[in-house]
C-alpha positions in Angstrom: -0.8 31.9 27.4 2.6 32.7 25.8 3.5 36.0 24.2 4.0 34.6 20.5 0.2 34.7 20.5 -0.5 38.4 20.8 -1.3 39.9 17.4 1.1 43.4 18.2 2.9 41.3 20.6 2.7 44.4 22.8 -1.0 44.8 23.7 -0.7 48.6 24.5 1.9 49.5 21.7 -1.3 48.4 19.2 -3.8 50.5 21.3 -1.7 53.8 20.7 -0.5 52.3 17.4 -4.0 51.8 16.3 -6.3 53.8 17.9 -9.2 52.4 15.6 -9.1 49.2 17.6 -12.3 47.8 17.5 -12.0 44.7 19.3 -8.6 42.5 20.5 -8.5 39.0 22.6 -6.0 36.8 23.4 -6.7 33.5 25.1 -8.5 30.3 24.7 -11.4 29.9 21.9 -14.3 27.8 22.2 -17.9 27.7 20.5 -19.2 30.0 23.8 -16.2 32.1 23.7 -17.0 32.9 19.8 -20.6 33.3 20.5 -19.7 36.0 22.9 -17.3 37.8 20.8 -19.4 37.6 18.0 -21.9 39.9 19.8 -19.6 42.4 21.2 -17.4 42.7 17.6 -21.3 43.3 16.2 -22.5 45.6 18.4 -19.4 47.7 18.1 -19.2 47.6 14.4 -23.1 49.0 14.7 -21.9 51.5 17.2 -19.3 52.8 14.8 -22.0 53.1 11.9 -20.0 50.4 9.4 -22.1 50.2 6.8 -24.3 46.6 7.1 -22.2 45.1 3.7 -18.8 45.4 5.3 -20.4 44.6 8.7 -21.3 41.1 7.7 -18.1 40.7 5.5 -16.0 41.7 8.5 -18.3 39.3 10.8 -18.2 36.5 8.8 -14.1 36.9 8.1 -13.5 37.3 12.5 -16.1 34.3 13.0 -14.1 32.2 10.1 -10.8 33.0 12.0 -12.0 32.4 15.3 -13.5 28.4 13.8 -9.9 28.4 12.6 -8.2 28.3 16.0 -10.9 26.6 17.7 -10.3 23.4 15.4 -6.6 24.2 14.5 -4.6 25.9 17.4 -1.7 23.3 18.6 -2.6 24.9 22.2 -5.4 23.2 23.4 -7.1 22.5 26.7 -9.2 20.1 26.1 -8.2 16.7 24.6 -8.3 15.4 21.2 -10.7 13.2 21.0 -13.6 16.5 22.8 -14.6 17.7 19.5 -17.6 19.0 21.1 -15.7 21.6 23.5 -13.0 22.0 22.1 -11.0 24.7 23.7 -7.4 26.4 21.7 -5.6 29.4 22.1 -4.9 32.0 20.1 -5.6 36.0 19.1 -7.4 37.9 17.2 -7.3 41.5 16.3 -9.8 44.1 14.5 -9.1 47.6 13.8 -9.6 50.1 11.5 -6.8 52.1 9.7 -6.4 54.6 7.0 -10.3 53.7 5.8 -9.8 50.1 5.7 -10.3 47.2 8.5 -7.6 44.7 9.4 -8.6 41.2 10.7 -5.7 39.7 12.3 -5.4 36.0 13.9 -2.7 34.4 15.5 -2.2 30.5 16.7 0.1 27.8 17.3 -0.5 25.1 14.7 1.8 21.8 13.9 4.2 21.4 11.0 2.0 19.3 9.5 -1.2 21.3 9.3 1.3 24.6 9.0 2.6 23.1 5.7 -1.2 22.3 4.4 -2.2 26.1 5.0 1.0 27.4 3.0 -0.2 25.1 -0.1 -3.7 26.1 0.3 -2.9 30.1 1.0 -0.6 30.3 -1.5 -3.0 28.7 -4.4 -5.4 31.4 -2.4 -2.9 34.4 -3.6 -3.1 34.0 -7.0 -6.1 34.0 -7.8 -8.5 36.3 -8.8 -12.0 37.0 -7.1 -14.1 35.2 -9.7 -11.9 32.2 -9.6 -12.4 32.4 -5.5 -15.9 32.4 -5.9 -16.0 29.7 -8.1 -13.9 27.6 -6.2 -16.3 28.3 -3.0 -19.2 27.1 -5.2 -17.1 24.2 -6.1 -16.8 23.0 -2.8 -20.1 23.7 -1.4 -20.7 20.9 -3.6 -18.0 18.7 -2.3 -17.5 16.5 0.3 -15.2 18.2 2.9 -11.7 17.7 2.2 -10.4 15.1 4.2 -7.9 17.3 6.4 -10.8 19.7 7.1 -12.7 19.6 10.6 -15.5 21.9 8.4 -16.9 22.2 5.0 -13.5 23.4 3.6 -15.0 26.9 2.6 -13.1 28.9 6.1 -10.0 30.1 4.0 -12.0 30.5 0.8 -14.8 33.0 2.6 -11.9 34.8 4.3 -10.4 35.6 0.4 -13.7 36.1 -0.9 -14.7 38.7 1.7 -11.4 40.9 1.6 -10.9 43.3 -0.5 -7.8 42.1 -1.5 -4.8 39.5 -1.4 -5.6 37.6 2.3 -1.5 37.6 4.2 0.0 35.2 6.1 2.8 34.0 7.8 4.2 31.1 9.1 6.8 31.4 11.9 8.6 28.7 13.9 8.5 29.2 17.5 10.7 27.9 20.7 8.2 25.2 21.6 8.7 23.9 17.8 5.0 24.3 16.8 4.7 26.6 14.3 3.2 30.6 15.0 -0.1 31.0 11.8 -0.7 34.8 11.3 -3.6 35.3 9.3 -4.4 38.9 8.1 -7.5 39.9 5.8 -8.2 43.7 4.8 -11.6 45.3 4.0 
């Protein structure tokens, strides 16, 4: 696992940093890793009393994220053509600062698929929550876009669940894939 995939880069310097950290991995993602996650991320969040809305809003954004590597990440262990174990790497970050809660991902992706996600995230940015929601219903109707390893609706239920404007970037890195950083805020 190389350092570009850490969220804070500097696992400890986000503890102190952040000492509403609610849950942090690095490493590879698979269906079973998720499943796993999913159930510590929830229990916590119930430990911490987080209201049961913004419980399943900041669920459903981690378990979007997490689908998002597994399909996505350019670091992978298992090969192409294993779409039923698929294994990627990447991070993901939750923590709560200043009243709100940050969901943070971070993965390797190609040019490619890095220049898709800037069309797609920027269209994202401007719009405004009813146009999100439509567009969700929109697809639940469609076919699944051809590039899309899903139903299309990860990046659309990730801005319809935050409470604002979802961030990204998009960085090159030394092995020449490109670093995603996804951020949502709830």
């Amino acid at each position: 696992m190389n350092q570009y995939l850490s969220p804070c880069h500097d696992r400890q310097a986000c503890i102190t940093r952040n000492q509403g950290l609610v849950f942090y991995y690095v490493g590879y993602f698979s269906q079973n890793i998720i499943n796993a996650i999913g159930d510590a991320v929830r229990l916590r969040l119930e430990c911490s009393e987080t209201p049961g809305s913004l419980r399943r809003k900041i669920f459903s954004i981690f378990i979007e994220m997490a689908q998002n590597i597994v399909h996505y990440s350019s670091d992978q262990l298992t090969l192409e053509s294993d779409r039923t174990h698929e294994m990627r790497a990447g991070s993901v970050c939750i923590t709560q600062e200043s009243g709100h809660f940050l969901i943070i991902c971070k993965n390797p992706v190609t040019p490619e698929w890095a220049q898709q996600l800037r069309q797609e995230l920027e269209a994202l940015r401007v719009m405004s929550v009813d146009q999100i929601r439509q567009s969700y219903r929109e697809q639940l109707r469609r076919e699944a876009p051809e590039h899309s390893k899903g139903a299309g609706l990860g990046l659309l239920t990730i801005a319809r669940d935050s409470s604002g404007p979802i961030e990204y970037a998009l960085e090159t890195n030394p092995c020449g894939d490109v670093l995603f950083t996804l951020k949502a805020t709830l």
